[in-house]
C-alpha positions as CSV (number, residue, x, y, z in Angstrom):
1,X,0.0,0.0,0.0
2,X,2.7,2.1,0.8
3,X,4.4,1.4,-2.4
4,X,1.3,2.1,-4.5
5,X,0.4,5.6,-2.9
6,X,4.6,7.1,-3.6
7,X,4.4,5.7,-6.7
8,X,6.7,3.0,-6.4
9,X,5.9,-0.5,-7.6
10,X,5.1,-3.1,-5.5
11,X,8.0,-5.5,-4.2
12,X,5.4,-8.6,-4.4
13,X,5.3,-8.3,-7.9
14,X,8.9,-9.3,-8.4
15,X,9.5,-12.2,-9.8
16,X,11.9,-13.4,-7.0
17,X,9.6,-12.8,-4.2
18,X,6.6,-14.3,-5.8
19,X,8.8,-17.7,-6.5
20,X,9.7,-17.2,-3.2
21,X,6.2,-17.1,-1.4
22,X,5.0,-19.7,-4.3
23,X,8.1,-22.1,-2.5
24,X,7.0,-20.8,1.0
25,X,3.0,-22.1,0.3
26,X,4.2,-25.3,-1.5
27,X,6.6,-26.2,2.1
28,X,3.6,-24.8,4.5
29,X,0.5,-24.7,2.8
30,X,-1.7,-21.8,3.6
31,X,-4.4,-21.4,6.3
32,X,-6.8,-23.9,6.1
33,X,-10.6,-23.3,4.9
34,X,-13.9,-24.9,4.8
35,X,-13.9,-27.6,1.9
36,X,-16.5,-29.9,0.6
37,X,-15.5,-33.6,1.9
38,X,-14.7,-36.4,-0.9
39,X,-17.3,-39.0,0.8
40,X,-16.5,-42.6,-0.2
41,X,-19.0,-42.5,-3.2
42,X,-16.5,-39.1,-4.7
43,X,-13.4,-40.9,-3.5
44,X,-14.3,-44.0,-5.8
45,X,-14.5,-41.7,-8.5
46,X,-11.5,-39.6,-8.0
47,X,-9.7,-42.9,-8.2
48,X,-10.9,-43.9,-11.7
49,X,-10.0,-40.6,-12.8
50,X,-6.6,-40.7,-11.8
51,X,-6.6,-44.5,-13.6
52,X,-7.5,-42.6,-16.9
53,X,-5.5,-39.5,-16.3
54,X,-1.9,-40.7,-14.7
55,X,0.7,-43.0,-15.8
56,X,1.2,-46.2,-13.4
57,X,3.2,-44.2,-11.1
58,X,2.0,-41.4,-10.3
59,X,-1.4,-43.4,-10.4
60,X,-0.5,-45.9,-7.5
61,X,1.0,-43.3,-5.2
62,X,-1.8,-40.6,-5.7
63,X,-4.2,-43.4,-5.4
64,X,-1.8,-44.4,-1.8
65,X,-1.9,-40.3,-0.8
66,X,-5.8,-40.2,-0.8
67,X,-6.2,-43.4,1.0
68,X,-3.8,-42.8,3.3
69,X,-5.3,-39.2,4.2
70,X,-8.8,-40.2,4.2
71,X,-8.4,-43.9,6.3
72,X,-5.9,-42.0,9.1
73,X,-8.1,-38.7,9.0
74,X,-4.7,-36.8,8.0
75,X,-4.4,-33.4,7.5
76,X,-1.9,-32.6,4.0
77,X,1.2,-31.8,6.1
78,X,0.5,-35.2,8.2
79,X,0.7,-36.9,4.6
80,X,3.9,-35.3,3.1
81,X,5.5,-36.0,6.0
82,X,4.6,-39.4,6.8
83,X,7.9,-41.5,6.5
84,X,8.3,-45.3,6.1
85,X,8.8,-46.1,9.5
86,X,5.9,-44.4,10.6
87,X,3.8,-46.6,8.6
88,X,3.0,-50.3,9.4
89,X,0.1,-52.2,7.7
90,X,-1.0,-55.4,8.9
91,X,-3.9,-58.1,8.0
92,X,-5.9,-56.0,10.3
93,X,-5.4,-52.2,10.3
94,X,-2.5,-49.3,9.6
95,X,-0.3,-47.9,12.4
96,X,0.8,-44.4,11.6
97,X,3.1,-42.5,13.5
98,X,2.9,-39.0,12.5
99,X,5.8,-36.4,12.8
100,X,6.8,-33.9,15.2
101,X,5.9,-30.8,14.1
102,X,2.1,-32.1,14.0
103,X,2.9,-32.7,17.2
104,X,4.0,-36.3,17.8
105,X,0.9,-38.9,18.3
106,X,0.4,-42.2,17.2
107,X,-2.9,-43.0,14.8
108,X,-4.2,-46.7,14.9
109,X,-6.6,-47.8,12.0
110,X,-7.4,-51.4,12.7
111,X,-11.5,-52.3,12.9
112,X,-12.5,-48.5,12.7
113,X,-10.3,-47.7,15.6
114,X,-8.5,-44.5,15.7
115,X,-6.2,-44.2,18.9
116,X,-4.1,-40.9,20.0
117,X,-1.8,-40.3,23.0
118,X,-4.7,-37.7,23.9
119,X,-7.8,-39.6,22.9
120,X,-9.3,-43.0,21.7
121,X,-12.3,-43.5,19.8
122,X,-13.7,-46.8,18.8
123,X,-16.2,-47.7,16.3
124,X,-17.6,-51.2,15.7
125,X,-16.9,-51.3,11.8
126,X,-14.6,-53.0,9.4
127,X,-13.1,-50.8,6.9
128,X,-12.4,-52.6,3.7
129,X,-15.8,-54.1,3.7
130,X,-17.8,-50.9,4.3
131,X,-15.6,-48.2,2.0
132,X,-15.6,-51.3,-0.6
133,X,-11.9,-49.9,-1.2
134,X,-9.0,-52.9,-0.8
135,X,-7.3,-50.5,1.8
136,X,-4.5,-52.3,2.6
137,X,-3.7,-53.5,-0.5
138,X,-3.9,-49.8,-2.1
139,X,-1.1,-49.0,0.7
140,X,1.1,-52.0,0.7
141,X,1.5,-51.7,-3.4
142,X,2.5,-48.1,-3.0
143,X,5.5,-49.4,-0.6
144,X,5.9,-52.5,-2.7
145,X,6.6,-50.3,-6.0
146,X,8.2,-47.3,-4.1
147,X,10.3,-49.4,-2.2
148,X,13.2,-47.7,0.0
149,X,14.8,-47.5,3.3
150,X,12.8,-46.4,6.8
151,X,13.9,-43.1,6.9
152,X,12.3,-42.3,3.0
153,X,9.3,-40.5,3.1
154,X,6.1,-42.4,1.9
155,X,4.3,-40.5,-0.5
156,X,7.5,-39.0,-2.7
157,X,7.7,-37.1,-6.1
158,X,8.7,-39.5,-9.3
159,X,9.8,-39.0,-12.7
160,X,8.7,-41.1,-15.5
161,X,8.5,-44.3,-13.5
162,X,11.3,-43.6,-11.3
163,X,10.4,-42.8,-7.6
164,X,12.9,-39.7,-6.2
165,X,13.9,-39.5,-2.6
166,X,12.3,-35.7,-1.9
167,X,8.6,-35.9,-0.6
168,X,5.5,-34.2,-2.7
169,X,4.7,-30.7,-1.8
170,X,1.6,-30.1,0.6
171,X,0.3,-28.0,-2.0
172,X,0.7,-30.7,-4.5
173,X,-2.3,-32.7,-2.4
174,X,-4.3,-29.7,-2.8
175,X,-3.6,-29.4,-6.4
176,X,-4.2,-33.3,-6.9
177,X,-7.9,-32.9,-5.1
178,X,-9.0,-29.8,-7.2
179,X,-8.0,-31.2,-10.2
180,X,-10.1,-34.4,-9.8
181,X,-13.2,-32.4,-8.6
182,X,-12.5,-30.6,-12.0
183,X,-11.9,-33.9,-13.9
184,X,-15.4,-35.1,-12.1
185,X,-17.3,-31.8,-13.3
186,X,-17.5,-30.3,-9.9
187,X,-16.2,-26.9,-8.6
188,X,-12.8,-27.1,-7.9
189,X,-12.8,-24.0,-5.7
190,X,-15.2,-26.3,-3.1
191,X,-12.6,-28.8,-2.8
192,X,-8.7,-28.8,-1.4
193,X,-6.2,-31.2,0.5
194,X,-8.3,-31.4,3.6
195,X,-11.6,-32.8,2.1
196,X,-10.1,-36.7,2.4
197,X,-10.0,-35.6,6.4
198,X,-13.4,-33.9,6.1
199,X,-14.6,-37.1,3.9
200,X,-13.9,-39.4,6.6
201,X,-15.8,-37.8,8.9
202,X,-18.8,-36.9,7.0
203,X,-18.9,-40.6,6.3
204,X,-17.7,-41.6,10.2
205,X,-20.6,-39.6,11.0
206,X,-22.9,-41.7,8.8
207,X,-22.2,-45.3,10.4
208,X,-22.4,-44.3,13.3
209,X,-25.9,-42.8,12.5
210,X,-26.7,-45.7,11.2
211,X,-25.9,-48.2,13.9
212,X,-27.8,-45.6,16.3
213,X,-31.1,-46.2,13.9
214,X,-30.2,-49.8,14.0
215,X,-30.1,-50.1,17.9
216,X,-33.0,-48.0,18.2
217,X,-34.9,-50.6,15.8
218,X,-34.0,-53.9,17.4
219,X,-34.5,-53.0,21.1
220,X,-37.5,-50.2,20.9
């Protein structure tokens, strides 16, 4: 403003400083806002347009990235900085161990449960058989193909079919999310990074309203 009224231009519109800012968003994100949630029925659908729109790389890890931040309720940060060793999947659930600057706390998956140093919630569900998503398999085909040592991030940027060592951008989640709401003829302005997190609790909120009815029905 300052600039503007003596005249002067604006030290935002150099080129540096707006690469600069563009790198700080990509690292940080920005602040989070209200987004429509990708439900299970949008999430099925996301996933056969990144089938028809990605090569088999980029395809099984974008595929692993929404899974992974719907299933564990992640926020985008929580994602790109998920490392191998913070990731175990089993026959019956995920572990995740999430990193520090999130604030370090330990997500269980397994039967609906999702357990925190601070809190733990369980619901009576099974989640394969209800999202009608082969979870697991999703994740463990992801690591299978990405391959690498403990300390390698989990969801990482590639290159033709080659799988680099650096993680994808938090911005890059946002970017994948609008472009699919696009891709699926919705507005992409409704949609962002956190609508896998808001997804799973739209549709969290929907079992459990279920079971309630279900109860209500068998012993009233």
């Amino acid at each position: 403003f300052v600039h503007r009224e003596s005249g002067l231009p604006s030290p935002t519109a150099d080129y540096t400083v707006q690469e600069f800012m563009k790198g700080i968003r990509n690292e940080i994100g920005t602040d989070r806002r209200e987004v429509w949630p990708f439900v299970p029925s949008i999430f099925a659908r996301w996933v056969a347009w990144l089938k028809e729109t990605r090569n088999e790389t980029r395809f099984i890890r974008d595929r692993a990235a929404g899974i992974l931040a719907f299933i564990g309720a992640l926020r985008r940060g929580e994602v790109v900085a998920l490392k191998r060793k913070g990731l175990q999947v089993t026959s019956k659930g995920i572990l995740f161990e999430l990193a520090e600057h999130q604030g370090l706390h330990i997500t269980d998956i397994e039967r609906g449960t999702k357990t925190s140093q601070s809190e733990t919630v369980r619901v009576d569900w099974q989640l394969d058989p209800l999202l009608g998503f082969p979870v697991m398999d999703w994740v463990r085909e992801w690591l299978d193909y990405s391959g690498g040592s403990d300390e390698d991030f989990v969801i990482r940027t590639t290159k033709g079919k080659d799988v680099l060592s650096t993680p994808i951008s938090a911005r890059k989640i946002d970017r994948l999310v609008k472009a699919g709401a696009k891709g699926l003829g919705f507005n992409p302005e409704k949609y962002g990074g956190h609508s896998f997190r808001a997804g799973f609790a739209t549709w969290a909120r929907h079992i459990r309203e279920k079971e309630r009815k279900t109860m209500i029905a068998l012993f009233f």
